[in-house]
C-alpha positions, 0 to 999 in steps of 0.5 A: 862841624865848625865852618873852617873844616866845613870850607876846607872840606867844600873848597869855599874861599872868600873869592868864591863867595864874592863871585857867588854875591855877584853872579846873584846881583846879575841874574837880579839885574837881568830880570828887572830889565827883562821886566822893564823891556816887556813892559814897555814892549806892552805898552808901545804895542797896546797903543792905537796910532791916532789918526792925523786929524785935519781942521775943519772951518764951522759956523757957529749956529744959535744954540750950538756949544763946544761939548755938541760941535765935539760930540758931533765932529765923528772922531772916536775920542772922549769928547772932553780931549776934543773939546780942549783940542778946539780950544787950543786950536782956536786960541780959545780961552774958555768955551763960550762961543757966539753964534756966526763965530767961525771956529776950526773943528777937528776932523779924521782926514780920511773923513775930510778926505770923503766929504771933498768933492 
C-alpha cells in the first residue's frame, strides 16, 4: 500500500498533520509549565518565614569572638550567616573585635520581647 492510497483511504491531509504537530507542541508546553508551577509551588511552601530579627547592643568582653556572640545570640541559624549578619549590621569589615567595643547582636524579637522588662 503507497501513502497516497493510504492518505485517500484514512482522510490525512496536509492540514490535518499541521494540526496534529501543533496540538503535540500544546500538550508539550502545558506540561512543562505544569512542572515549572509545582515546582515553584514546592519551593515557595518548603520556605520557613524567617522571623524578624531585632538588634541587640553587647559589650564586647575580654575573650569573646564574633563566631561564640553569634553561636550564643539563640537564633536557629547556621552560625556563619549570623556572623556575616553582625558584620553588616555593624559595618564591620573583618571579625576582629576589642573587648569594650559596643556591637549590635541579632536577636529573635519574640525573645527581646521577653527579656524587656
Amino acid at each position: 500500500m503507497s501513502i497516497h492510497s493510504y492518505r485517500s483511504q484514512h482522510q490525512i491531509t496536509y492540514g490535518y498533520i499541521k494540526e496534529l504537530r501543533l496540538n503535540r507542541l500544546v500538550v508539550g508546553a502545558l506540561i512543562v509549565l505544569t512542572f515549572i508551577l509545582a515546582m515553584r509551588y514546592a519551593l515557595v511552601v518548603n520556605q520557613v518565614p524567617e522571623e524578624p530579627l531585632m538588634y541587640q547592643p553587647t559589650v564586647v568582653q575580654s575573650g569573646d569572638s564574633l563566631w561564640d556572640l553569634a553561636a550564643n545570640s539563640g537564633l536557629d541559624q547556621d552560625t556563619r550567616d549570623v556572623v556575616f549578619q553582625i558584620m553588616q549590621y555593624n559595618s564591620l569589615a573583618d571579625t576582629t573585635i576589642v573587648p569594650g567595643q559596643v556591637i549590635y547582636i541579632p536577636v529573635s524579637s519574640t525573645s527581646f520581647a521577653n527579656e524587656m522588662p
